[in-house]
FIVOLO-490100 format. One record per residue (C-alpha): residue in three letters; x, y, z. Coordinates in Angstrom, 2 decimals, always signed. Each point is the difference from the previous one (the first is absolute). Example, Ala and Ser with C-alpha at 12.3 -4.5 7.8 and 13.67 -1.06 7.14 Angstrom:
> ALA/+12.30/-4.50/+7.80
> SER/+1.37/+3.44/-0.66
This chain:
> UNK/+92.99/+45.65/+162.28
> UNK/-1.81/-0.92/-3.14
> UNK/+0.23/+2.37/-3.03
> UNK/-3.21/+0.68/-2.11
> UNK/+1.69/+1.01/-3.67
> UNK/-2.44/+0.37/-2.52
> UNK/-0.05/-2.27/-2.77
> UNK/+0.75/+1.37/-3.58
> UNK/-2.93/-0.43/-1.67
> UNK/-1.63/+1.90/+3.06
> UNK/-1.74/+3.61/-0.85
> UNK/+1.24/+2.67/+2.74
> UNK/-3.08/+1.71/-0.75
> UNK/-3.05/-1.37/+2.15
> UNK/-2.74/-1.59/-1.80
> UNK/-2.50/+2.57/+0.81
> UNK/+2.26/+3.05/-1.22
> UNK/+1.20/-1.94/-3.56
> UNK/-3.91/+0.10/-1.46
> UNK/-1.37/+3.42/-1.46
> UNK/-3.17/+1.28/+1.83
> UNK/-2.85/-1.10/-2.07
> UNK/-1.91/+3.12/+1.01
> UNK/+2.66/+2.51/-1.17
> UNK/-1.30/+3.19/-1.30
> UNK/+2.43/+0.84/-2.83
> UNK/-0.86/+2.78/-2.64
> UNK/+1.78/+0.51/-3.40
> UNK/-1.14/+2.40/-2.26
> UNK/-0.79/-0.84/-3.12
> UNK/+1.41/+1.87/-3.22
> UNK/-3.18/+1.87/-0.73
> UNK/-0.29/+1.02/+3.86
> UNK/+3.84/+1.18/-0.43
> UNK/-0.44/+1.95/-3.58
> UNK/-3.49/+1.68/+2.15
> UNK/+2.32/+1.09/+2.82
> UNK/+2.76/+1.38/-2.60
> UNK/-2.53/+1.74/-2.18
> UNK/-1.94/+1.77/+3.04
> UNK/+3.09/+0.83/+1.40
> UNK/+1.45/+1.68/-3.11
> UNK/-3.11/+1.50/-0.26
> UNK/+0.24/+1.59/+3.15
> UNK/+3.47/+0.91/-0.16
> UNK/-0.71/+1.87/-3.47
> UNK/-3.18/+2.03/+1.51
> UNK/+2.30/+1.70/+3.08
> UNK/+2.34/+1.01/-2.83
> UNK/-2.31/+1.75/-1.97
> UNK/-1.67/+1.84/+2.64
> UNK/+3.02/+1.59/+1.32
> UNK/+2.00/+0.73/-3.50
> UNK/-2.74/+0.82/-1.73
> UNK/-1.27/+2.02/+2.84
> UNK/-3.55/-1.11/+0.11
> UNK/-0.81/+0.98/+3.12
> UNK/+0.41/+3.77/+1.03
> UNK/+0.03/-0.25/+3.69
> UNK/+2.93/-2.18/+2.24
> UNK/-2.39/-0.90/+2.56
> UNK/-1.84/-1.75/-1.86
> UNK/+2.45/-1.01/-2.73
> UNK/+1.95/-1.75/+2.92
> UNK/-3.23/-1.80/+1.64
> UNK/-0.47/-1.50/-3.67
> UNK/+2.93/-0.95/-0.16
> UNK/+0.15/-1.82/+3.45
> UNK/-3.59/-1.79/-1.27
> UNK/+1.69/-1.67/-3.26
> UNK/+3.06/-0.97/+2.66
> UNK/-1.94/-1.28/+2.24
> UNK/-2.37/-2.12/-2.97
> UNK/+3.36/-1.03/-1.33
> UNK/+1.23/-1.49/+3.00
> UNK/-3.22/-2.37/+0.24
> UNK/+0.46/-0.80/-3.49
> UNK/+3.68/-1.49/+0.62
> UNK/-1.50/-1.78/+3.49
> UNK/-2.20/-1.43/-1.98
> UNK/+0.99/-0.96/-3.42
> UNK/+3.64/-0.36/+1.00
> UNK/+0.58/-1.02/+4.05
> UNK/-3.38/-2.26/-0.81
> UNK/-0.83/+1.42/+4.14
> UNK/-3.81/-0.66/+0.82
> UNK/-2.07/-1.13/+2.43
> UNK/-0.21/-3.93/-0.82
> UNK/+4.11/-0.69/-0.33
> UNK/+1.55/-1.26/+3.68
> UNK/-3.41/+0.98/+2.09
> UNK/+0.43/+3.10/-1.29
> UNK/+3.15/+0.57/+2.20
> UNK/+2.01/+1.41/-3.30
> UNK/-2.81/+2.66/+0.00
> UNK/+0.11/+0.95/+3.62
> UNK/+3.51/+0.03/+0.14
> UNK/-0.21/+3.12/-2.82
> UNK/-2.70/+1.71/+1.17
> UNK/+1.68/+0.03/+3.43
> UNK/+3.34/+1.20/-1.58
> UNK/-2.28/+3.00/-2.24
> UNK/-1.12/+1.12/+2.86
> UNK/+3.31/+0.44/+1.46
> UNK/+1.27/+1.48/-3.16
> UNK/-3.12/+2.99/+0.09
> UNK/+0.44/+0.59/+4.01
> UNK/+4.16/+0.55/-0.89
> UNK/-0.47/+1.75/-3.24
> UNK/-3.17/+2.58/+1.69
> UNK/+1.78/+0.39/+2.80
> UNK/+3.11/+1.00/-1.47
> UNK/-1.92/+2.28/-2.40
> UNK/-1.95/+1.23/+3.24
> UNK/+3.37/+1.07/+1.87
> UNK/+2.09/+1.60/-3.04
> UNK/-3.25/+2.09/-0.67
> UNK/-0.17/+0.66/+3.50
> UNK/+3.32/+1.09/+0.20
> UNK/+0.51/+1.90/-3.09
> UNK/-3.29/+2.53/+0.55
> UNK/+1.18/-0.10/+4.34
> UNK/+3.81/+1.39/-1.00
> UNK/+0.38/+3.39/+0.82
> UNK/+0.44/+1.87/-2.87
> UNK/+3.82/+1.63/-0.62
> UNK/+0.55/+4.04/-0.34
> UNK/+2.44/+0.23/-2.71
> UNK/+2.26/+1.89/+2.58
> UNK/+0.00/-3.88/+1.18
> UNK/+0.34/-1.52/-2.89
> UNK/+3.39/+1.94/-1.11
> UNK/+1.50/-1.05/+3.64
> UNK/-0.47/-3.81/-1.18
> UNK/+3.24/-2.11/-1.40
C-alpha cells in the first residue's frame, strides 16, 4: 500500500477552481447611481404620504390604485439602483430568477385577495337574533 500525502506547499484547491473567471459579470454601483436610487426613492416615499394625509384624492378606488402605481415604480427603482438586477449580469439568470419569483408573489397575493373577497360577500349574512346567541 503506498500513501499519496500531499506535500505542504500543495494548494487543495484545483488549479482550474483557484483563478477568477475572466468573463465575470460583476456590477457595483457607483455613488451617483446610489444617491439617484436614494433620492427617487425618497421621492416616492414622500408623494404616497401626501396623497393620503393630505387627502388629495377624494375617491379610495382610485386613491389605492395610485398608490399601488408609486409601489410598484418604487420597487423597480430599488431593483435597479440598489439589487443592480438586469438583463446583462449572470446571462440574465439574476433577472429571471425575480421575475419568476414576482410572478409567484402576484398569483399568491390575487389569489388570496380573490378568496377573502369571495368569502366575505358569499357569508350568509347574521339576523341579530343570531348574533346575540354567539359567545
Amino acid at each position: 500500500m503506498t500513501s499519496h500525502a500531499h506535500h505542504p506547499t500543495q494548494s487543495a484547491i484545483p488549479h482550474e477552481l483557484d483563478h477568477h473567471d475572466e468573463d465575470e459579470y460583476v456590477v457595483h454601483g457607483t455613488v451617483r447611481s446610489y444617491l439617484t436610487g436614494f433620492v427617487l426613492a425618497a421621492i416616492l416615499t414622500v408623494i404616497p404620504f401626501w396623497i393620503v394625509m393630505g387627502d388629495v384624492i377624494q375617491t379610495s378606488r382610485t386613491a389605492g390604485l395610485v398608490l399601488m402605481g408609486l409601489a410598484i415604480v418604487q420597487i423597480v427603482v430599488h431593483v435597479v439602483y440598489f439589487l443592480h438586477l438586469d438583463t446583462k449580469g449572470e446571462s440574465g439568470w439574476n433577472m429571471l430568477a425575480f421575475l419568476f419569483t414576482l410572478i409567484l408573489v402576484v398569483i399568491t397575493l390575487s389569489g388570496s385577495i380573490w378568496i377573502m373577497y369571495h368569502l366575505d360577500s358569499n357569508m350568509m349574512p347574521m339576523s341579530p337574533h343570531d348574533m346575540r346567541k354567539m359567545p
